[in-house]
Structure formats: structure tokens, C-alpha cells
C-alpha positions in Angstrom: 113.3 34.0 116.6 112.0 31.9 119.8 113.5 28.9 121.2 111.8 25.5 122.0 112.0 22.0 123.4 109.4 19.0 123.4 110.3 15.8 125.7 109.2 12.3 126.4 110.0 9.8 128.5 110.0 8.8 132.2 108.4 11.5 135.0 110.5 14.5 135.3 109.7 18.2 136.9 109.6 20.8 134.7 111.6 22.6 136.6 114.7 19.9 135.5 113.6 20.1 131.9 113.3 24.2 131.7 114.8 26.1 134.4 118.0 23.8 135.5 119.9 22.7 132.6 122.5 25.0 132.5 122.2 26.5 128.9 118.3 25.4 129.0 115.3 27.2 128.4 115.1 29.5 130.8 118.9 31.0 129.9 117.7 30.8 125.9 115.4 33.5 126.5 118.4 35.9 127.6 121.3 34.5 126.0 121.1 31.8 123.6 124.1 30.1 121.6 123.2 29.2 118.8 120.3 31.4 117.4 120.5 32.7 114.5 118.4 35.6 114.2 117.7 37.7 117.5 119.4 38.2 120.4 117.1 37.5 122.9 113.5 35.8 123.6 111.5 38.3 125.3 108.5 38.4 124.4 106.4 35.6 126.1 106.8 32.3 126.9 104.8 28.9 127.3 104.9 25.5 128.9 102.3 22.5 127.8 102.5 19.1 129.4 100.9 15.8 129.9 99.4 14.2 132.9 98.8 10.4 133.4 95.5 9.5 132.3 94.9 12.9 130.4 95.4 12.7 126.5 94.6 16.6 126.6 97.5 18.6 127.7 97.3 21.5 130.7 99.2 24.9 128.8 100.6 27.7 131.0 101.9 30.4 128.7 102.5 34.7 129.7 103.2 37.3 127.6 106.8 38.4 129.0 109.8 36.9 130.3 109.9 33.9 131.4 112.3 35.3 134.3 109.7 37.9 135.1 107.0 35.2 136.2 107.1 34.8 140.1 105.3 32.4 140.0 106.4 29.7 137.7 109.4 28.6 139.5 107.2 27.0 141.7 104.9 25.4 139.2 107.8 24.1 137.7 109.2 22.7 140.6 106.3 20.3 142.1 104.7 19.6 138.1 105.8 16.1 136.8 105.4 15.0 133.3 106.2 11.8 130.9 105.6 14.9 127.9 106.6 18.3 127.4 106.1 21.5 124.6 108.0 24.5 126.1 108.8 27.6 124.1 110.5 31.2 124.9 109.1 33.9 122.2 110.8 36.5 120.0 107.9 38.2 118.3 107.5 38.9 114.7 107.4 42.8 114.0 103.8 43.5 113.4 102.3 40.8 115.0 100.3 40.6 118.7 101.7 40.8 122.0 100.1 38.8 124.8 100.0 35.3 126.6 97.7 34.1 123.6 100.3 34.4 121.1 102.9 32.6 123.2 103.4 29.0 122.5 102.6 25.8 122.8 99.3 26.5 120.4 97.2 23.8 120.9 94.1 21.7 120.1 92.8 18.7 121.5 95.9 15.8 122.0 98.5 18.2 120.3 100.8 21.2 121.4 102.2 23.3 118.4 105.6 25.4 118.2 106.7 28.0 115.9 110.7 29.1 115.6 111.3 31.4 112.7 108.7 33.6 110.9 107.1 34.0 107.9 108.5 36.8 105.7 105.5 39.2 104.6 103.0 38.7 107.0 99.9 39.1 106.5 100.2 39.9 103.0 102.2 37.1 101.5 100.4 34.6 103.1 96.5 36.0 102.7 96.3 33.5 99.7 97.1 30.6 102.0 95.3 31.6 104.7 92.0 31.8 102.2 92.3 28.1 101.8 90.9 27.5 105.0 87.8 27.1 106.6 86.6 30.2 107.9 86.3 28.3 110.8 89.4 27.7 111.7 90.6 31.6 110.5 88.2 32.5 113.4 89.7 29.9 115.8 93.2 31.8 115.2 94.5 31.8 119.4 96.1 35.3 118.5 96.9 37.7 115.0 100.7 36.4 114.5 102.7 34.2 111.8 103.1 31.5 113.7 99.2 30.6 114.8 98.6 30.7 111.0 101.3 28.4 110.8 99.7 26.6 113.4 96.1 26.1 111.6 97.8 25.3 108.3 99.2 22.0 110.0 96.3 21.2 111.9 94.5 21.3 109.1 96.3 18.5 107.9 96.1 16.3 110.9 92.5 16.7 110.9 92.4 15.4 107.5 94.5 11.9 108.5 98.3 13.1 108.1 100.8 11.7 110.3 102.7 14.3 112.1 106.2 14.3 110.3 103.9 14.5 106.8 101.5 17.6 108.0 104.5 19.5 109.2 106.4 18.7 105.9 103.7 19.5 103.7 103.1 23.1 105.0 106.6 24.0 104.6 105.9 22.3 101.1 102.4 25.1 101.2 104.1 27.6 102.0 107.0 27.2 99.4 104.3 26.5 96.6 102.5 29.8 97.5 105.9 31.9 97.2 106.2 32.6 100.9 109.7 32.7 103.0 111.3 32.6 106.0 111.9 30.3 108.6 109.7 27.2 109.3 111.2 25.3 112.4 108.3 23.8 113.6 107.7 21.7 117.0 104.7 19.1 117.4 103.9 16.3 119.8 100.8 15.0 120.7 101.9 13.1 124.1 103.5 10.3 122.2 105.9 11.1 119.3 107.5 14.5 118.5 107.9 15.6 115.2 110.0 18.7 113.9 111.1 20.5 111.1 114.7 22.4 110.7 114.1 24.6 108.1 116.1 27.9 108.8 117.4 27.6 112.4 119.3 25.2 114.7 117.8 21.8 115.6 119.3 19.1 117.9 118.3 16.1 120.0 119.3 13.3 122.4 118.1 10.2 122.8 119.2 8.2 125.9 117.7 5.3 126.9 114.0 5.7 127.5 113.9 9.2 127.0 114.3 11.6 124.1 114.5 15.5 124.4 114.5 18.0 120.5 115.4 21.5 121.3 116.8 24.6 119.1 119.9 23.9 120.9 121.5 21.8 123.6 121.1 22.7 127.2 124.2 21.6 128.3 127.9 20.5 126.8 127.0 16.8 128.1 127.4 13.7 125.7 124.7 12.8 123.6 123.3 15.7 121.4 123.1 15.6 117.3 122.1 18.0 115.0 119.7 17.7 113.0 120.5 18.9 109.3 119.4 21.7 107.8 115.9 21.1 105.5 115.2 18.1 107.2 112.2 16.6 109.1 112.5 14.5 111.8 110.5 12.3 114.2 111.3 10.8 117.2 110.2 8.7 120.3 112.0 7.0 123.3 114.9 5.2 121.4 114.2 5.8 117.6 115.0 8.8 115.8 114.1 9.2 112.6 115.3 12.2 109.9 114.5 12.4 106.2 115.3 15.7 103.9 112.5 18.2 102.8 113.3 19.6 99.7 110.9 22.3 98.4 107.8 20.5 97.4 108.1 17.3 99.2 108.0 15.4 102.2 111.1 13.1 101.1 111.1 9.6 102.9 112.1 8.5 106.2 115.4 6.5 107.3 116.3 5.2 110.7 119.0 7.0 112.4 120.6 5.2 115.2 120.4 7.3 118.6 124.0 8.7 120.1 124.5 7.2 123.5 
């Protein structure tokens, strides 16, 4: 269910981050290698980057392939960025079609990713969702899994929580309210990426002054490691960092050193 990549580091296109790779992004959506549930990533797709001097990211999602868009070849060609949130979209039965519920999700500095689902929707999670502000239940970018998902963590960055912690404490949310599924989660802000592999493939490289985290590599080159299941995991240019989730708790962090 969906594939997705966040990068930082020196100015790239997003055409060499997305579409060239040869097992990238673009080729997830139609034939990924490692996904474990689903066969394809079809059903939107989104791109959210940074621009020098602009802590609010531009987002360019649509609501079917990314193959499909004419247009985005080009975009991706002449667009460089030092950050990136890109995501290819298999949709939860049940849930709504359309560019909106594409990721990145985003709200002011951060862009938001979803991989997995949450078993049960709407039902299961109705006593979660209550615990938010009304507000923010009206604020929801589209009716789907994963832009609840989405206001359940940035509830906790609102309220202080470092990025690695607000991630790891909705999976902890969600366990504690009896709700399943997968929760492979994708957040950056510009300046650190945080994840979560929590029922699908995780990976990243870190070379130098640049870091990529992706479902899955996009090519057989040296460099990638996965990241272990029930984990969390920040990272920046040239520190990585992984720590286990177990149900309930955030767990603590310990330096892993970067493959070269």
C-alpha cells in the first residue's frame, strides 16, 4: 500500500530523485520489489519540496498515475531542491479518490506520508479520531486512513514533540486504542526526516552530505540498509539514527553509523 521517499542534501532535480533512478519512484508505482501488500500504486501520487529561503514547502500531488501526468516530467526536470516528500498511492478500499488524498499531507514547515493502512476504517478508529479538536477533524485534506493518521501526528508536534517521538507515539495511539494495520509513516520538515517501519519495507542511504529513506532502494548501487522492522528512525546528512518501537513506547535512540 503506497510507496515513498523523503531527501536531503545538496540541490538535486526532482526529476534525478523520482523519475531516473532505475527502480525509483516513478517504476514503484507499476512494479515495485519489495511491497508487501499490493501490486501496484495507482491511485495518485504527490511531490513536496523545499526552496531556498522558504521554510513552507510548494506540494504538487494528482489523483492518478504518476505516468499519466504529461506534465510533470517537465516540472521535474527544471525543479531543484536541498528537501524532498514524494509518494505514489495505493488507496485504502473505502476511502476517497482524488489529488487531495494523495500525499505529501502537509501543514506549515512539514510534509506527511502514509504507507500502510489502518484496518477498520472509519469505525475502529472513531474513538481516536474523537480525541481531537474538532478543528482539526474539519481540517482533514481528504476522508482516508492516512490524513487521520496525518492529524493524529500533527497533533503532537503542535504540542512540542520532536518528530521521531510524535510519529512513535501515534503508532503507540493507535496500538492503545486496539487498532491495526500498517503504520509506515514519512515526515520531514526541510531539515531532518523521521520514519517509522512498522509493517512494510524501509531502507536508507546515507553518503556524504546527503541522505535519501525510501520503502525500497531505487537502484542495486552500494550503500542502502534496511531499517528493521518496529523501529523508528531519524536521520540527517551523515547521522542516522534507529531505535525499536515496541507497542506502547517510543524506545530510545542509538547512533547507527551510515554505510558508505
Amino acid at each position: 500500500m503506497c510507496r515513498h521517499l523523503a531527501y536531503l542534501g545538496p540541490p538535486v532535480t526532482v526529476d534525478a530523485l523520482v523519475l531516473d533512478p532505475p527502480f525509483g519512484l516513478a517504476r514503484q508505482a507499476w512494479a515495485p520489489r519489495r511491497q508487501r501488500h499490493g501490486t501496484m500504486n495507482v491511485d495518485g501520487f504527490g511531490i513536496g519540496w523545499y526552496a531556498d529561503g522558504d521554510p513552507v514547502p510548494a506540494r504538487y500531488r494528482r489523483a492518478g498515475p504518476i505516468w499519466a501526468d504529461p506534465g510533470f516530467a517537465d516540472l521535474a526536470r527544471v525543479t531543484r531542491t536541498r528537501a524532498l516528500l514524494a509518494a505514489v498511492r495505493s488507496a485504502t478500499g473505502g476511502t476517497e479518490s482524488g489529488a487531495a488524498a494523495a500525499a505529501p499531507y502537509g501543514s506549515g514547515r512539514w510534509l506527511f506520508s502514509h504507507n500502510g493502512r489502518l484496518a477498520g476504517w472509519p469505525a475502529t478508529t472513531a474513538r481516536l479520531a474523537a480525541s481531537l479538536p474538532a478543528e482539526d477533524l474539519l481540517a482533514l485534506e481528504a476522508r482516508c486512513d492516512s490524513a487521520l493518521a496525518w492529524a493524529l501526528v500533527a497533533a503532537r508536534l503542535k504540542a512540542g514533540a520532536p518528530a521521531g517521538q510524535a510519529l512513535a507515539g501515534v503508532v503507540a495511539d493507535l496500538a492503545d486504542h486496539g487498532v491495526s494495520g500498517r503504520f509506515n509513516f514519512l515526515l520531514t520538515d526541510g531539515e531532518v526526516i523521521s520514519a517509522t517501519a512498522a509493517g512494510d519495507t524501509l531502507c536508507y542511504r546515507a553518503a556524504g552530505p546527503a541522505v535519501v529513506v525510501a520503502s525500497e532502494p531505487g537502484d542495486d548501487g552500494p550503500g542502502w540498509a534496511d531499517v528493521p522492522g518496529n523501529s523508528v528512525l531519524t536521520a540527517v546528512p551523515g547521522a542516522v539514527k534507529v531505535w525499536p518501537l515496541p507497542p506502547g513506547t517510543a524506545g530510545t535512540p542509538s547512533e547507527r553509523i551510515p554505510p558508505r
